[in-house]
N, C-alpha and C positions, 0 to 999 in steps of 0.2 A: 504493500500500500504506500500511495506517495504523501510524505510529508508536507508539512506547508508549505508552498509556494516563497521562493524567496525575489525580492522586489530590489530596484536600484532606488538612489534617494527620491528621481523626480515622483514614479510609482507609488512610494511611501506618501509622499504631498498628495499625489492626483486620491490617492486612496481615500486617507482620509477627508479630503474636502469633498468628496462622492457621498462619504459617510454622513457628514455635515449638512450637507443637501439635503439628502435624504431625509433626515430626522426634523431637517425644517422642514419639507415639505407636508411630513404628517403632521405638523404642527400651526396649519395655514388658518384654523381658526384662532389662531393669536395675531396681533395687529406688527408685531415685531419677534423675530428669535432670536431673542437673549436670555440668560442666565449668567452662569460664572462662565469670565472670557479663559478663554484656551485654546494656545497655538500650539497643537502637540510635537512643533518642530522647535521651538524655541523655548530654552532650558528656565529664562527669566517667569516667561509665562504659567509655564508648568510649577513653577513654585510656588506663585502667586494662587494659582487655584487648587495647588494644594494647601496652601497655608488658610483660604477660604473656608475649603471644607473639615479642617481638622479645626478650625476656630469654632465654624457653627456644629460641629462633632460634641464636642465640649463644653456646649450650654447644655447638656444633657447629662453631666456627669457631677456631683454634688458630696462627693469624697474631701474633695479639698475645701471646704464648708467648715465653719466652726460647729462642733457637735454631732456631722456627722462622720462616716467610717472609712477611711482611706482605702481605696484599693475596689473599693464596692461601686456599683449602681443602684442606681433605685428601681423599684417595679416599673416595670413589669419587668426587668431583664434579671437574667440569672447571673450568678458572681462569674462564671466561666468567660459571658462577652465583656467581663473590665478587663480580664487580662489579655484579653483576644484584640481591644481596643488600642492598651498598652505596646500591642506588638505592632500594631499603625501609627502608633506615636515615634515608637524607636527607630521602626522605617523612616517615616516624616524627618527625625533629625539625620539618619543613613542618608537620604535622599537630599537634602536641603540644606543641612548644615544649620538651621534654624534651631537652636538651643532653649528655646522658652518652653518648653515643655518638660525638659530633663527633671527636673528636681519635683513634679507632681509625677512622675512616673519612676523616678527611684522610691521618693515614696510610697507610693500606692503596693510597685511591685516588694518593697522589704515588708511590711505594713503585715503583707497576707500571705506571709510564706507559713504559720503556723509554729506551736512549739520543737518540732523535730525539725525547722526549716527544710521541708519537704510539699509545699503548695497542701499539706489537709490539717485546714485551717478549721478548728471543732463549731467556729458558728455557722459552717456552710454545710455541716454534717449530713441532711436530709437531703443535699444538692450536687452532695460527690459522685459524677463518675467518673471514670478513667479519664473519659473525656475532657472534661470541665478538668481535672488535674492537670491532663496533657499539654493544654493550652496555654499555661500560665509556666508549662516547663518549657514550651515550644518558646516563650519570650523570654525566657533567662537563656538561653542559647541562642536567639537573636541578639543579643545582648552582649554576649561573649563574643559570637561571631563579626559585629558591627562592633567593636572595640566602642560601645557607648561606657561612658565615664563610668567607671567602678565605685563599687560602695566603700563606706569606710572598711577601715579592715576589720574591725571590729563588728563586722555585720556579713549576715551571710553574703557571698559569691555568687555572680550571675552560671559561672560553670557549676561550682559546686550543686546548685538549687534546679539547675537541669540536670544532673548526674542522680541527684537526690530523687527526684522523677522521676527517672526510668529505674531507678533500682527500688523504689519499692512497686511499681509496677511489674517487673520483673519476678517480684516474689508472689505477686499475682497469677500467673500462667497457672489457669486451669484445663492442666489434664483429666479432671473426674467425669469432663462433659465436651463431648464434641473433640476429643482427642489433640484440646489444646485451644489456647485464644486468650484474652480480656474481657469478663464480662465487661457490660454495659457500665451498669452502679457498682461500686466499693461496697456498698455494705447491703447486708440480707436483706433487714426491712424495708427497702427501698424500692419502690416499683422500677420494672427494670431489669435486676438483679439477674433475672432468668434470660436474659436479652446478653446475646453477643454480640457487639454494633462494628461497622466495618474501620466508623471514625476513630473510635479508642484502638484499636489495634492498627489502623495506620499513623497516628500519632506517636504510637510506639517504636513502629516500624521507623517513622521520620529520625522521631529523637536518637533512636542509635545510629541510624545511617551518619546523620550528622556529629555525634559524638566518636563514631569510630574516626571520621575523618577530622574532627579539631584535635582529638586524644592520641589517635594514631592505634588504638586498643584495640587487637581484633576482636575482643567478647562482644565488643559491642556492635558490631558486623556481624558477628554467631548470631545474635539475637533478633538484627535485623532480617537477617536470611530466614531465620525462622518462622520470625512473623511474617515474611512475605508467604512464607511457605504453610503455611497456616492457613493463608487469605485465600487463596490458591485452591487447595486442596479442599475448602468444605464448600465453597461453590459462591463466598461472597465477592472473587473479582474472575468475573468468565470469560473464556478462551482468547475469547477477543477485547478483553479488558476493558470491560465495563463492571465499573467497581456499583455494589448494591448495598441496602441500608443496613443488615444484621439478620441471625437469625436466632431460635431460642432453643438453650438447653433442655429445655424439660422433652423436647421431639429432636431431642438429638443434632439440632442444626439442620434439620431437615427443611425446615421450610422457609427460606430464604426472602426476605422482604427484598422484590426488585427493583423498588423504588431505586434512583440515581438523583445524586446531589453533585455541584460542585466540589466542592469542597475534601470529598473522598477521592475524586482523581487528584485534586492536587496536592492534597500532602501524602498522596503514594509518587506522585510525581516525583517531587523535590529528593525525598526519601532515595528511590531511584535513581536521580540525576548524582544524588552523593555519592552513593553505591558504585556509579560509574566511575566517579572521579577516582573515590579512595582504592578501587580494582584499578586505578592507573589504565582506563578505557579498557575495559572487560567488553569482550561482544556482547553476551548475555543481556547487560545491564543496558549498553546500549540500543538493543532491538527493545526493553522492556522502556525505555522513554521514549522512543518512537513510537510507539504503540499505545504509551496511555494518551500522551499528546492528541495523537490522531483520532481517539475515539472522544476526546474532549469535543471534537465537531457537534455532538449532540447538543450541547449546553452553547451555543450561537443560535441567532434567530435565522429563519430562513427566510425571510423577508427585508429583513437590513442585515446587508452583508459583516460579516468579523462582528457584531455586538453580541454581548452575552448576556447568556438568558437562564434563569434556573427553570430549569423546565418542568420540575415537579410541582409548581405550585403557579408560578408567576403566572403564566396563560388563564391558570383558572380562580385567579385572585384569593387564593386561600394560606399563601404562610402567613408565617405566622413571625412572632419578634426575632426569632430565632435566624429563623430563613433568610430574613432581609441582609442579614452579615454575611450570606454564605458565599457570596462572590468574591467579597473580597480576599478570601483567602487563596480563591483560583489563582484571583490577579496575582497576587502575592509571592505564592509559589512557582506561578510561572514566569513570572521574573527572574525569582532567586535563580532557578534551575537554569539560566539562560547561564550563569556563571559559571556552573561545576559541568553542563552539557553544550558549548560555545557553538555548537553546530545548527542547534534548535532557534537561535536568536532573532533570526530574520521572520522564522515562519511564527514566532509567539510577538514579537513588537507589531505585525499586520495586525494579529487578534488584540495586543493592548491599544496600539494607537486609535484604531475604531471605536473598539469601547470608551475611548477615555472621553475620547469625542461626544459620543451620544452622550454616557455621564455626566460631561457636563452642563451638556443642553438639559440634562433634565432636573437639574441644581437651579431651579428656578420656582421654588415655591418658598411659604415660611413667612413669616413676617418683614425679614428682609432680602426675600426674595432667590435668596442664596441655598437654599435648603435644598438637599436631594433626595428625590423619589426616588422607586427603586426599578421602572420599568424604563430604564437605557430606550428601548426602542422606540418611546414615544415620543420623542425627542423633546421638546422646549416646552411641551404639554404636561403639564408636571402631573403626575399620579393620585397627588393628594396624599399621598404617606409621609410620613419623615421619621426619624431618629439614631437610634447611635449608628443602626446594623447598615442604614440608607449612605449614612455620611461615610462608615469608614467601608463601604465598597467602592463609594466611587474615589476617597483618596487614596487606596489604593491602586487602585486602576489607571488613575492620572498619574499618580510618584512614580508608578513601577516605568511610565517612558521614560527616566532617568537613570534606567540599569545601567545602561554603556557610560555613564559618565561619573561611579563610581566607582573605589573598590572593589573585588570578592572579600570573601569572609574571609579571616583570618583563623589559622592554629594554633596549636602550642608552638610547632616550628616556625611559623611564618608572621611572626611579631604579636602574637595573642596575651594579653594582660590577666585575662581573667583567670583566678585561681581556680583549680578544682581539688576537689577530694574523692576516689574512685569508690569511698567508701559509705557518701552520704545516704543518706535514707536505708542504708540495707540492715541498718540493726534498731528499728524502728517498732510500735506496740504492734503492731496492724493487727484486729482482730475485727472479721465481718460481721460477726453476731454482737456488736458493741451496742450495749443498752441502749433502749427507747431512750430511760431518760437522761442521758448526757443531750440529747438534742435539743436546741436552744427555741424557743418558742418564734425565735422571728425567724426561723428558718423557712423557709416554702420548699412545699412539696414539688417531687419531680427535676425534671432538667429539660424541658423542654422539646424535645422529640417524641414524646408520647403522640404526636400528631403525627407523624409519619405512621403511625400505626392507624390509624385513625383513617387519614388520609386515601392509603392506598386501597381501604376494603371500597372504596368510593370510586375510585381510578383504574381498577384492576387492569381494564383493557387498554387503556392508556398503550400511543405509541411507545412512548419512552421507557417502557417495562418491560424490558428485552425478554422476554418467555424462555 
């Protein structure tokens, strides 16, 4: 199968101003198409509207508030999208070099690392899973990786606090059910619990790929191979790598939610592109990025070309807070992985610069006008949605055209600051039957995918449910 199409510069222009068109033209019941301006060829611009939407991102976040709790949002969102927010902030200063953010985001992130400094943090108890862990480990590793300012020393380590992460997930791996995987939730009581989801296990997957390659550590590579090989084997990413939502212990893994999200191709993406890097370009790893890449085609509109689309919900206006974040992590990771897979570059900046495009046209709603919806295709017609998961997909989307004109990550070899300890989290209480009542009364139930369940008994026939 052929991979992206790669373009010369003037292509790249013609492309995107195709895109732009477009998005106005569906937008002809507006008297002008504007929103937040972007020239997705010009680096000035591009910062500008990300600085835009990472500003109006952040009237949503009430952490840095006297009284209230650093590191959290408020309802309706779950604690998982601050740290997932977090990780669009540390990009924002990757990208931009804009510093005003750093110090609510060291904050925030040492804030909730918990007593074991391992992200399970006892007031989020009822709201732990692998998941929501993962994501707050996935930003202490960006963190590392992006050489963002280290904490004191006297406070945990953005390396260590990612290490901390995967190794007590690591002591996780249930063999009793389905012959290996991450459940869903950390703890029994917890709806879920019987749920093995594809996100927690490629999160896992990501975090070692990437720790094997800053550490240089093969276990952490064993681990990642494994959990590929995990994913593989019980039927949640198929032949032709189309990665699905999870499925449940109690029927053995048997019956596979085929639901498809973003956000599961791309942190097995990223995951993958590392995999290749630290195999020093392994075939293997190579045909496995080409291949999730390519089937990423799904999640673009077929009506406005290169813009993306979550296609499990957006068509049919039902995600839900959750969902509205889940592009940005596509974007996100398919940036990174343009670093550690350099061949992929051309064919992933067509799919960013289009999106970023539409994005921004649709960053026109709000009180000041500036807010982003979440349906990219509608161009300058703004959707009527807004908040955290709207804002930080499209500043993702927009920073990631800045990949070529930063950095890669950095190692331990390769000027890496960040300390680590290979031992954090693995001598930790973890017990899954941990009493009702240690749980804090302002906890909320669930973690927010309960709708995917939901959802797809609705959708069953759905094209995108690959049978």
């Amino acid at each position: 199968m052929r991979l992206f199409s790669c373009t010369n510069h003037e292509r790249h222009r013609s492309s995107w101003l195709s895109a732009l068109l477009t998005t106005c033209i569906l937008s002809l019941t507006l008297p002008l198409c504007t929103a937040i301006q972007l020239d997705p060829e010009d680096p000035d611009s591009i910062k500008a509207a990300a600085g835009q939407a990472a500003h109006d991102m952040l009237t949503f976040y009430t952490g840095n508030q006297t009284g209230d709790i650093p590191g959290n949002l408020p309802d309706p969102y779950y604690w998982w999208e601050c740290g997932a927010m977090f990780g669009s902030l540390l990009d924002y200063y990757y990208y931009t070099g804009d510093a005003q953010y750093n110090d609510l985001v060291t904050q925030g992130m040492l804030f909730q690392t918990g007593p074991n400094n391992d992200y399970m943090t006892p007031n989020q108890t009822k709201t732990t899973g692998n998941d929501d862990q993962g994501f707050w480990g996935m930003s202490a590793m960006s963190a590392a990786e992006q050489k963002f300012p280290d904490p004191p020393s006297d406070k945990p380590q953005w390396l260590a606090l990612a290490q901390a992460v995967f190794n007590t997930q690591a002591l996780r791996w249930d063999t009793q059910f389905c012959n290996g995987g991450l459940r869903w939730q950390v703890f029994t009581f917890n709806t879920g619990y019987d749920y093995k989801n594809t996100i927690s296990n490629g999160v896992f997957f990501n975090l070692g790929a990437r720790l094997a390659k800053y550490t240089g550590n093969q276990t952490y590579a064993d681990w990642a191979i494994k959990a590929w090989d995990w994913t593989a084997a019980v039927g949640l990413m198929s032949q032709e790598y189309h990665f699905f939502d999870g499925c449940h212990t109690t029927l053995n893994c048997t019956d596979v939610n085929k639901q498809q999200w973003t956000y599961n191709a791309g942190v097995y993406l990223l995951g993958a592109a590392n995999m290749y890097n630290y195999t020093n370009g392994s075939d293997i790893w190579r045909e496995r990025v080409n291949n999730i890449l390519n089937q990423t085609s799904i999640f673009y509109s077929p009506t406005v070309p290169n813009v993306m689309l979550e296609i499990a919900c957006e068509p049919y206006n039902t995600c839900d807070t959750d969902n509205y974040s889940f592009k940005a992590y596509l974007a996100r990771w398919m940036a990174a992985s343009t670093k550690m897979a350099p061949w992929i570059y051309d064919g992933v900046l067509e799919k960013i610069r289009a999106s970023a495009a539409a994005a921004a046209l649709q960053c026109s709603g709000g009180p000041s006008g500036t807010f982003c919806g979440m349906k990219w295709t509608d161009g300058a017609k703004w959707d009527g949605t807004r908040g955290v998961g709207q804002q930080m997909s499209a500043l993702e989307v927009m920073q990631s055209l800045l990949i070529s004109k930063v950095a890669g990550p950095v190692t331990n070899a390769t000027g890496g600051t960040s300390k680590g300890d290979p031992s954090a989290g693995s001598g930790g209480t973890f017990d899954p039957r941990l009493p009702q009542d240690s749980i804090q009364q302002r906890d909320r139930v669930g973690a927010g995918f309960l709708t995917t369940l939901v959802i797809v008994s609705g959708l069953g026939s759905a094209w995108w449910m690959i049978a």
